[in-house]
C-alpha positions in Angstrom: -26.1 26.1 -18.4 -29.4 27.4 -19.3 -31.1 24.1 -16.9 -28.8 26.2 -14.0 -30.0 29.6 -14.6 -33.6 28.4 -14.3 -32.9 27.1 -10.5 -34.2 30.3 -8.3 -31.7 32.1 -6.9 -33.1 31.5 -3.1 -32.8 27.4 -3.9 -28.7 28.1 -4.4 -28.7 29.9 -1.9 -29.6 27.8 0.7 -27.7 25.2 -0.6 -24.4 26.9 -0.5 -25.6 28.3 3.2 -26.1 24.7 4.6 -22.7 23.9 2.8 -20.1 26.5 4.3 -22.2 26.2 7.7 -21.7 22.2 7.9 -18.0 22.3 6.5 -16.8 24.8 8.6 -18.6 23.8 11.9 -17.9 20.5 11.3 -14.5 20.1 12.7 -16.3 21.5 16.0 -18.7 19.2 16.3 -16.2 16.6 18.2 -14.7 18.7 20.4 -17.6 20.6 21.1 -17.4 18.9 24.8 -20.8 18.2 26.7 -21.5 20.2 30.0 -24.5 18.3 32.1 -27.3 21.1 33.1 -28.6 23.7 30.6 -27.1 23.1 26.9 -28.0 19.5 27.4 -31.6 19.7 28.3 -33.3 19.0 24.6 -30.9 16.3 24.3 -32.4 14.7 27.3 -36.1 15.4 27.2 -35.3 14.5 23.6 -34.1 11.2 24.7 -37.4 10.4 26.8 -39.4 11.7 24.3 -37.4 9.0 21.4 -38.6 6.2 24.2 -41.8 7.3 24.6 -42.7 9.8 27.2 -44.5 12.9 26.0 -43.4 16.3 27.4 -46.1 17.8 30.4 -48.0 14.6 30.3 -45.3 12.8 31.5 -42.6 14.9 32.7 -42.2 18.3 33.7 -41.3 21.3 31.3 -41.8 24.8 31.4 -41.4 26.1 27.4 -42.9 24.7 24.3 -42.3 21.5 22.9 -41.0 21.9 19.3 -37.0 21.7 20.6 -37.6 18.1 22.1 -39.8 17.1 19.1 -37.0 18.2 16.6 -33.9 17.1 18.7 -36.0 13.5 19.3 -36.2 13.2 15.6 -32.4 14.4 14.9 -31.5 11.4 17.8 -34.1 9.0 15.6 -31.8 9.5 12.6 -28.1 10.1 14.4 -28.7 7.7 17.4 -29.5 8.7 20.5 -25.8 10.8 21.4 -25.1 14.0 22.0 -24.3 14.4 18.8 -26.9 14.5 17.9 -28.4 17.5 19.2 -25.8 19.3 18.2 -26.8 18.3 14.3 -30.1 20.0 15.5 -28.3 22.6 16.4 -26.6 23.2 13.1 -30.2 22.9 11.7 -32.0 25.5 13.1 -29.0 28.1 12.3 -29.0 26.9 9.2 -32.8 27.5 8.6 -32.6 31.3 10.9 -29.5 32.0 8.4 -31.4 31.3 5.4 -34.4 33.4 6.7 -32.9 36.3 6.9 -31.1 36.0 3.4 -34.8 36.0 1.9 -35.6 38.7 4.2 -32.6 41.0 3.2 -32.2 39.8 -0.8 -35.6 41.7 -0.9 -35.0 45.0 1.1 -31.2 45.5 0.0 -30.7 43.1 -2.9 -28.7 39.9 -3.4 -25.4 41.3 -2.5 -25.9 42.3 0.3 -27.6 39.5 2.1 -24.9 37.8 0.6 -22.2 39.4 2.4 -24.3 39.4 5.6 -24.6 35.3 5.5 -20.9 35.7 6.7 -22.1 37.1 9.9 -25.1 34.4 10.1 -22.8 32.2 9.7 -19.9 32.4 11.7 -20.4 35.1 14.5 -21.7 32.7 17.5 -24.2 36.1 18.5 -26.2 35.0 15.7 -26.6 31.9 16.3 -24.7 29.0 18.6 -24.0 25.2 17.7 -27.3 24.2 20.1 -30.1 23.1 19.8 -32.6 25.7 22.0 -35.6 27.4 22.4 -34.6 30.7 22.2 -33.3 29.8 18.6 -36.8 28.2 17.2 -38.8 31.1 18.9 -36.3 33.6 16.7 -37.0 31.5 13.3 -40.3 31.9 13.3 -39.9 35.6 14.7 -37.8 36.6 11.5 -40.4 34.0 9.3 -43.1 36.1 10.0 -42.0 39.5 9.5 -40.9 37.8 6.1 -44.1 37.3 5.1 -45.3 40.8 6.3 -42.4 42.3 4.1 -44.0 40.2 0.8 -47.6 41.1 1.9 -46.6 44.8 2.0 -45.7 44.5 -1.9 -48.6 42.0 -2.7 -52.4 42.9 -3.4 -55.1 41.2 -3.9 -55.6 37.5 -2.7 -51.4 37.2 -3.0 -51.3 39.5 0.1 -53.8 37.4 2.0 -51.7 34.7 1.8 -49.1 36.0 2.8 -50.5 37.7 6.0 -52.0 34.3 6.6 -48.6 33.0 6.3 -47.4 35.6 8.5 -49.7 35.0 11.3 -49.4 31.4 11.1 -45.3 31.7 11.5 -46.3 34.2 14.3 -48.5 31.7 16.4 -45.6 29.0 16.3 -43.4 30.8 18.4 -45.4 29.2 20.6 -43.8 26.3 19.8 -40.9 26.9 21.3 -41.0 30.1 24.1 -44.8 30.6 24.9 -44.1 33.9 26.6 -42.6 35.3 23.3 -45.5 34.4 21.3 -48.1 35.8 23.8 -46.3 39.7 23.7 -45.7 39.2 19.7 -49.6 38.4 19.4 -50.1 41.6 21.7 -47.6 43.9 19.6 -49.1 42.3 16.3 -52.7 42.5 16.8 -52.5 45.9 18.7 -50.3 47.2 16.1 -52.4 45.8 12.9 -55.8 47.0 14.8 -54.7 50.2 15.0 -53.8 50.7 11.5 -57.1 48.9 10.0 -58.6 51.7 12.0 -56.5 54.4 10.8 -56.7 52.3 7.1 -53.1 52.0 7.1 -52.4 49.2 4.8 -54.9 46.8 6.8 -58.1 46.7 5.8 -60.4 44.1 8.1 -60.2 41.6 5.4 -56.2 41.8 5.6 -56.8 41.9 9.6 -58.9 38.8 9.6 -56.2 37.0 7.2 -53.4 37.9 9.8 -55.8 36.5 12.6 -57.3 32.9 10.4 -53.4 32.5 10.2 -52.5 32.6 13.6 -55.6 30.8 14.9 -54.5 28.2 12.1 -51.5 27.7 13.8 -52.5 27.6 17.1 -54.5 24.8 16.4 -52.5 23.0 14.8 -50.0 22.9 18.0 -52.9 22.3 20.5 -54.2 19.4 18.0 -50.7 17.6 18.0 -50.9 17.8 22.0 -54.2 17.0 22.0 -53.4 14.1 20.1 -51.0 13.2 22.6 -52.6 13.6 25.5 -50.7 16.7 26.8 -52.8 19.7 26.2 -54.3 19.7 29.8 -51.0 19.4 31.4 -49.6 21.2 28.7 -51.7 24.5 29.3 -51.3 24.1 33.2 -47.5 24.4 32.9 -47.1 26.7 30.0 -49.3 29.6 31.0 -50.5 29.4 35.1 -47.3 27.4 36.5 -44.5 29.6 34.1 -45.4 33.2 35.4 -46.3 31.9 39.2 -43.0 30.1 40.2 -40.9 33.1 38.7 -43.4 36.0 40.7 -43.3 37.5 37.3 -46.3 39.6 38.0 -48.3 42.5 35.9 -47.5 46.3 35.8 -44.2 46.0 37.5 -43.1 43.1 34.9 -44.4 45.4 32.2 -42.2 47.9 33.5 -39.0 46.0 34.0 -39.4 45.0 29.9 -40.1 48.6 28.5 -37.4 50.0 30.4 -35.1 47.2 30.2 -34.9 46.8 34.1 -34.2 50.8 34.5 -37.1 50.7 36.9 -36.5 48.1 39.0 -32.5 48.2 38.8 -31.1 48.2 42.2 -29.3 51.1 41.9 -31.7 53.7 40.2 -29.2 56.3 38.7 -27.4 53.8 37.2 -30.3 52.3 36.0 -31.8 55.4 34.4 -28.5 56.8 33.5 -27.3 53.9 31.2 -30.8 51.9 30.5 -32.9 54.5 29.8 -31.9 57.8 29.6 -28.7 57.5 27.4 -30.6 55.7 24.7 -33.6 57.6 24.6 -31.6 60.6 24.1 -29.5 59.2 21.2 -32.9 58.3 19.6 -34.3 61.6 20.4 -31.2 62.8 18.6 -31.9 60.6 15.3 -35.4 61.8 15.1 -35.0 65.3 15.2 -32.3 64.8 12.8 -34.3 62.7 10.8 -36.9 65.6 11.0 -34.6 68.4 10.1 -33.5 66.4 7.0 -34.2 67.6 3.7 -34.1 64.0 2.2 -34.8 60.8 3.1 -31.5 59.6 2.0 -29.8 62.0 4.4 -32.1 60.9 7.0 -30.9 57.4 6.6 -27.3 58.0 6.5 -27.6 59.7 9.6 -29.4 57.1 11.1 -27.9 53.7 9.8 -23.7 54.6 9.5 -23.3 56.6 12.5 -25.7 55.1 15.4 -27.7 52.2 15.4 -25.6 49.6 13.3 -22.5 51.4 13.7 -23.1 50.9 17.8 -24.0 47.1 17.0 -20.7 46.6 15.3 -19.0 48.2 18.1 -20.4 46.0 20.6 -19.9 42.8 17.9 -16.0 43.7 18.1 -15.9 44.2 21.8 -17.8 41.4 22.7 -20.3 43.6 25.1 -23.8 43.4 22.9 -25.2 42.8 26.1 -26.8 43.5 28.5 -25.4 47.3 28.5 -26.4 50.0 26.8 -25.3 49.1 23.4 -28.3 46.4 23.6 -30.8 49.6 25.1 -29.9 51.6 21.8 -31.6 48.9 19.8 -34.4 48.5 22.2 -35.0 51.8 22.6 -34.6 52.7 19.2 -37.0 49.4 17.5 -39.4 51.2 20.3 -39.8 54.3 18.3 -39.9 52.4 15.3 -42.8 50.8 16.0 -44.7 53.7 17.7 -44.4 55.4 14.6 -45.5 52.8 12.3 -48.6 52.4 14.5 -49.5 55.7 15.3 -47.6 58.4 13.1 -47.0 56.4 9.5 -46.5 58.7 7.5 -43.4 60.8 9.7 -41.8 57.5 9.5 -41.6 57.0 6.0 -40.3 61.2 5.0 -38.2 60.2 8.2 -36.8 56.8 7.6 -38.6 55.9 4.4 -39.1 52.4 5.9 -43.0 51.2 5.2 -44.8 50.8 8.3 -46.2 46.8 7.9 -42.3 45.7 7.3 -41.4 48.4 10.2 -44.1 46.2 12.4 -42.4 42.4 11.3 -39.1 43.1 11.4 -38.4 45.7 14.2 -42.0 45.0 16.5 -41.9 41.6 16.3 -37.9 41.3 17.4 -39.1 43.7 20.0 -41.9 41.8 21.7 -39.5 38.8 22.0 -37.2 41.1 24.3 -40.1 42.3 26.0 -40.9 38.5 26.6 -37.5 37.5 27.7 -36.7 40.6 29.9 -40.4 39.9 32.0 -39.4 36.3 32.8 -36.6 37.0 35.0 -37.5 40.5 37.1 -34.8 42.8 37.6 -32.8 43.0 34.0 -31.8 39.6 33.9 -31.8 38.3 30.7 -32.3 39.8 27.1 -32.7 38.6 23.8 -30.0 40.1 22.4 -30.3 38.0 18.8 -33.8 39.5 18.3 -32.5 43.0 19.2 -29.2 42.9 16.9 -30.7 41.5 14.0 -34.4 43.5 14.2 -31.9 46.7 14.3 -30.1 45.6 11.5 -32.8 45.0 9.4 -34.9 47.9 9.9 -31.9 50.1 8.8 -31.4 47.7 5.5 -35.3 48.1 5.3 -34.7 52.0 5.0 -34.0 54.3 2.2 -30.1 54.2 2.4 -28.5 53.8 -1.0 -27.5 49.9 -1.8 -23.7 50.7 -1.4 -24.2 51.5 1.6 -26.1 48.8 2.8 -23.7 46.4 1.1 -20.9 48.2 3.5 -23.2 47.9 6.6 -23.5 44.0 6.1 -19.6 43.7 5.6 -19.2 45.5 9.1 -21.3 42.9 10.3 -19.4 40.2 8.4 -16.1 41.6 9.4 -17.2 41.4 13.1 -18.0 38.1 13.0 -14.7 37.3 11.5 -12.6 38.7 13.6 -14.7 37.6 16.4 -14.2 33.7 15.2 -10.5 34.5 14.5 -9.8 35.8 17.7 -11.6 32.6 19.4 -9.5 30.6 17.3 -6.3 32.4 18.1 -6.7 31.8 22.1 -7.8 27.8 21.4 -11.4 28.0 22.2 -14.3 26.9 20.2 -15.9 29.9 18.3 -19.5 28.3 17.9 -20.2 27.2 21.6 -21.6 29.0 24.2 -19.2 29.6 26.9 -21.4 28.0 29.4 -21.4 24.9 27.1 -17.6 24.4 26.5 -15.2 22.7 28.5 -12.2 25.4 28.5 -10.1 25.5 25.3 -10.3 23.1 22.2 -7.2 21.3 23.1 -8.6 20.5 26.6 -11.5 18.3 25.0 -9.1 15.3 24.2 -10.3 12.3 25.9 -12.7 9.8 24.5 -15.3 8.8 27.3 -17.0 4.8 26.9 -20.2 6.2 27.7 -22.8 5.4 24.8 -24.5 9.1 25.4 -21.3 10.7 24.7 -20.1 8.5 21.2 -18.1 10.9 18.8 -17.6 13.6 20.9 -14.0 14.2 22.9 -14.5 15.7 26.4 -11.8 17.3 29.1 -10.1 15.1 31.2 -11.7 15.8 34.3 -15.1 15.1 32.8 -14.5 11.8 31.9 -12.9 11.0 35.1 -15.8 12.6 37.0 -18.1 10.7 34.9 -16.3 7.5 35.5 -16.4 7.7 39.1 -20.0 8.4 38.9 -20.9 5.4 36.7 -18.9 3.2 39.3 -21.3 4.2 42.2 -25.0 4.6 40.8 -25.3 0.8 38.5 -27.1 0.7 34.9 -30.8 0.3 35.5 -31.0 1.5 39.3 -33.4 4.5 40.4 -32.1 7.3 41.2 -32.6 11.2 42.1 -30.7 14.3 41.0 -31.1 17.5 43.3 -29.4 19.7 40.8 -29.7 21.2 37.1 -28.0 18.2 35.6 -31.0 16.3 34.0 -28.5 14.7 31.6 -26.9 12.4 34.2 -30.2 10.4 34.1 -29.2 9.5 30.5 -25.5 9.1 31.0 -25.7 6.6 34.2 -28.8 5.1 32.5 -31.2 5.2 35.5 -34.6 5.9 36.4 -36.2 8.7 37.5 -39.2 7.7 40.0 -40.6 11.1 39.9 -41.8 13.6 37.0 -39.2 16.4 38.1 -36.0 15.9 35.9 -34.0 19.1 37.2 -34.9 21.1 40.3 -33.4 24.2 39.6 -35.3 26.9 40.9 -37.0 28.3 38.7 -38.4 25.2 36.6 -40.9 23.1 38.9 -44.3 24.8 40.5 -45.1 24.1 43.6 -47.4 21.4 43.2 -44.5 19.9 41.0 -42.4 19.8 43.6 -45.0 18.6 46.5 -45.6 15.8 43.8 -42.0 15.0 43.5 -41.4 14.9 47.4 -44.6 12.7 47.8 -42.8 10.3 44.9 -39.5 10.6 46.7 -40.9 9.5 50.2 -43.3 6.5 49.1 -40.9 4.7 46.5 -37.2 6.5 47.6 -34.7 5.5 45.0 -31.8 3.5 45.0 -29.2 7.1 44.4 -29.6 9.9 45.5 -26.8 12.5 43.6 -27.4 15.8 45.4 -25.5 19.2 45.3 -23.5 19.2 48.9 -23.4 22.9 48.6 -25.8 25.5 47.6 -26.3 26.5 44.2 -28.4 29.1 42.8 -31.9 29.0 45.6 -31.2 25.8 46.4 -29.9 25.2 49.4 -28.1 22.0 50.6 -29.8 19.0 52.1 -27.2 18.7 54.7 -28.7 22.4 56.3 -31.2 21.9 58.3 -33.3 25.1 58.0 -36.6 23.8 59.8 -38.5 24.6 56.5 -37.2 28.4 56.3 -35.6 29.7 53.3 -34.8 33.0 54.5 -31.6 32.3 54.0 -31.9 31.5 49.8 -33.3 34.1 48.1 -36.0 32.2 46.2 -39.1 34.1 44.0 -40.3 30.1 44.5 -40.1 29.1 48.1 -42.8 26.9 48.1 -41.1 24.5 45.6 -37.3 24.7 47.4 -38.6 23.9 50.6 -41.0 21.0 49.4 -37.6 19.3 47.4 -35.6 20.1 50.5 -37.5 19.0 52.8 -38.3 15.9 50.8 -34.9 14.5 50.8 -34.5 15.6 54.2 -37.4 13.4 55.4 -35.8 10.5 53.8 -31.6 11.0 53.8 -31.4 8.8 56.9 -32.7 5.9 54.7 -29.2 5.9 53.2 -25.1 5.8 53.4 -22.8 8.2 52.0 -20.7 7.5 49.0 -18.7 10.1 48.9 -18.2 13.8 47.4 -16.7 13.9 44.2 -14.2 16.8 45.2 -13.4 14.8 48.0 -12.5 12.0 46.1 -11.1 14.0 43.1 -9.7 17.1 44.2 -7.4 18.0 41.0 -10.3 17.3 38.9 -12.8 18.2 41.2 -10.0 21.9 40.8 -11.3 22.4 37.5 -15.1 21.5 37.6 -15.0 24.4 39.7 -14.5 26.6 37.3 -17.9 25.4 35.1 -20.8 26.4 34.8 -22.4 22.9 36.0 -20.4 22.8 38.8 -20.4 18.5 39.7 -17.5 18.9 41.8 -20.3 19.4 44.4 -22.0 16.2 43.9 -22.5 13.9 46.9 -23.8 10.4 45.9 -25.9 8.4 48.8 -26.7 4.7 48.1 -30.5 3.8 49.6 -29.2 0.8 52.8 -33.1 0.9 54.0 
């Protein structure tokens, strides 16, 4: 007994984490089903990487590295199946879930972050069963502003440490979503510059810490590329190709992220109406409430039970924290948040009682990643919606609100999440995948396919007969081409690639990558060509002849459409047509309509000259 009470408390916890995570995801794990283009693309650049090829250097990729470096290492252990990267998966939720436990033990005591593991655990918002970029990038988001919540109680040489620490977790973001990590060092640094100046907290021994941290682990990621020969490449893709081939471009990008695509929405009112106007008043309303308080703990009531978790919860239950205003609240409110902590610290602890370094890590930080995510596709496309959910929910723990009450907020949050996974449960579908990652309901994924990429898992039906037909057409060992987003069929038909372009979706290769890719297609053309017979997503079919104009495709990058378009156009008459799979499967072909990866519209040509 007394050999058990001297194990630390944050030990047991992660041990019974990893243990209710595994048992009760477990069971998923089979029937998770495996769609071929997005949720499969660290298992496949994970699988080049396990037989040797080294990401940029040898194949194209547009995000950092650290996915395909962990899910290459998960396949090392698990064999290289699918599978496997879903144990990856399970990893890296486990780790974000234990992050946050440490993060909220020490700003609303063990209880608390106790209750709230039910939410990390089991609501799929948190995190899904996938192995992903966005999910490392959020780890070392929430990892940093842990470390800025111990240096704000440390002094001394302790707190340079732990700012160290904190600017070292900060720099590998990198690792996984450059774009996140560039905004993050922008909100950081601006934020802990201005507050050395105003000698708020950071003096410019604490500021230099923060910085020898992050430079620390900067380095260390360009040394492990440099050791592999892929920093050059590395750097050309990551930070000139990325921001070209989207025409994510300066003030108006800056715009789109601050006002969560108000500004550039196509239809303004509604824009300004629901993305920037409603939220800004409702946090216009909490501050002068907060203002008008006559104690901090009124202040925080006000402020945590009725609007910011209370509108999180709402959107938990209804299934809509996204892209709507329930995700602008948060945005708009981790905004004002920081401002204060930057420029008016002392109104936002008699407002909120939050101190203003942990205000920085764990609502600026969250924040920057939105920023990051809503810049890379113009126009309110996309938004991180885990950083915004949890960086609201722990500045309001972070506050002055009595313990009981921040006990109740996290069993909201758990409750959500249970009902959430019962109601996925109740309808037959798979509560820890991502919709665009699961084959329909649970009892659809029934059949076992042969296929050594897909051993342990059961898939749908028309999947495996899809697959089947495909493996009967392109032979083991051949070369072959895939003009779509399904990079995983190179590893399930087990042939070769003869260029570096694995998907050609629009918005992954540069230019150059694609002229590159065309040039490779022409001088060594491979054996299969698998190509979408219609158009999907900017890319338009090869069997169009648009005499180089794209007009037609909306694209923000032309210049690599029309080089891959034309490329297979210059060399289709080198081949005979196999057939379209809906042709040849049409009540199979019925429901890979409905998916996300569409292969119904695959056309295979075999190369006769």
């Amino acid at each position: 007994m007394v050999a058990w009470r001297r194990i630390p408390i944050d030990v047991i916890a992660l041990v019974a984490l990893a243990a209710v995570i595994l048992a009760t995801h477990a069971p998923f794990v089979a029937t998770h089903g495996a769609c071929f283009n997005d949720p499969a693309w660290y298992f496949h650049f994970g699988h080049r990487t396990l037989a040797g090829d080294i990401p940029y250097r040898d194949y194209v990729f547009q995000v950092g590295p650290l996915p395909i470096f962990v899910d290459a290492g998960f396949q090392a252990v698990f064999g290289s199946t699918y599978v496997a990267s879903l144990y990856a998966g399970l990893c890296v939720k486990i780790l974000r879930a234990f992050v946050i436990w440490m993060i909220v033990r020490r700003i609303a005591g063990p209880r608390a972050a106790a209750v709230l593991m039910g939410f990390c655990a089991f609501d799929p918002l948190f995190a899904f069963m996938n192995n992903w970029s966005t999910s490392w990038a959020l780890l070392f988001t929430t990892l940093s502003g842990l470390f800025l919540v111990l240096a704000s109680r440390a002094t001394g040489r302790r707190a340079l440490v732990q700012l160290a620490l904190a600017g070292c977790a900060a720099a590998l973001v990198m690792s996984a979503r450059q774009s996140a990590a560039v905004v993050i060092a922008v909100v950081l640094f601006g934020g802990a510059t201005v507050m050395c100046a105003r000698k708020e907290y950071f003096t410019w021994s604490r500021l230099a810490a923060l910085a020898g941290g992050y430079a620390l682990g900067l380095l260390a990621l360009a040394g492990v590329l440099a050791a592999l020969g892929a920093l050059g490449p590395a750097i050309q893709q990551l930070f000139l190709d990325a921001p070209a081939k989207k025409s994510v471009h300066g003030l108006t990008a800056v715009l789109d992220a601050l006002s969560g695509g108000a500004l550039v929405h196509p239809s303004k009112l509604t824009g300004f109406l629901l993305y920037l106007i409603c939220p800004v008043l409702a946090c216009a309303g909490v501050v002068y409430l907060a203002s008008r308080a006559v104690t901090t703990t009124t202040t925080t009531t006000t402020l945590v039970m009725l609007v910011l978790p209370g509108a999180i919860v709402v959107g938990l239950l209804t299934r809509h924290a996204g892209l709507d205003p329930i995700t602008d609240l948060p945005r708009t409110f981790l905004t004002v948040v920081t401002a204060l902590a930057v420029l008016a610290p002392a109104r936002l602890r008699a407002w909120f009682g939050i101190e203003p370094l942990i205000a920085l890590g764990l609502g600026g930080l969250p924040l920057a990643s939105e920023w990051a995510l809503e810049m890379s596709f113009p126009g309110r496309g996309w938004s991180d919606v885990w950083a915004l959910v949890m960086g609201g929910l722990l500045v309001s723990l972070a506050s002055a609100l009595a313990p009981r009450l921040k006990l109740a907020i996290c069993g909201a949050f758990a409750c959500a999440a249970l009902v959430h996974t019962t109601a996925e449960l109740a309808v037959d579908h798979n509560p820890f995948v991502k919709r665009e990652s699961a084959d329909g309901k649970l009892a659809t994924n029934r059949v076992r396919s042969p296929n050594p990429i897909l051993r342990g898992l059961t898939i749908t039906p028309w999947r495996a007969s899809i697959l089947a037909w495909l493996e009967a057409r392109v032979p083991t060992g051949s070369t072959c081409f895939v003009y779509a987003n399904l990079p995983l069929l190179y590893d399930l038909l087990a042939c070769e690639n003869p260029t570096r372009l694995d998907t050609t979706i629009a918005d992954f290769p540069s230019g150059e990558d694609a002229e590159a890719a065309a040039a490779a297609l022409y001088d060594q053309p491979p054996d299969y060509l698998l190509v979408y017979d219609r158009g999907m997503w900017m890319s338009p079919p090869i069997s169009l002849d648009l005499d180089g104009k794209l007009e037609r495709y909306a694209s923000w990058n032309p210049r690599a459409s029309r080089a891959i378009h034309q490329g297979l156009r210059a060399i289709i008459d080198r081949y005979e047509d196999l057939g379209l799979v809906a042709d040849a499967l049409p009540a199979a072909a019925q429901d890979a309509r409905q998916h996300w990866d569409v292969i119904d519209a695959l056309r295979v040509y075999r190369r006769v000259r």
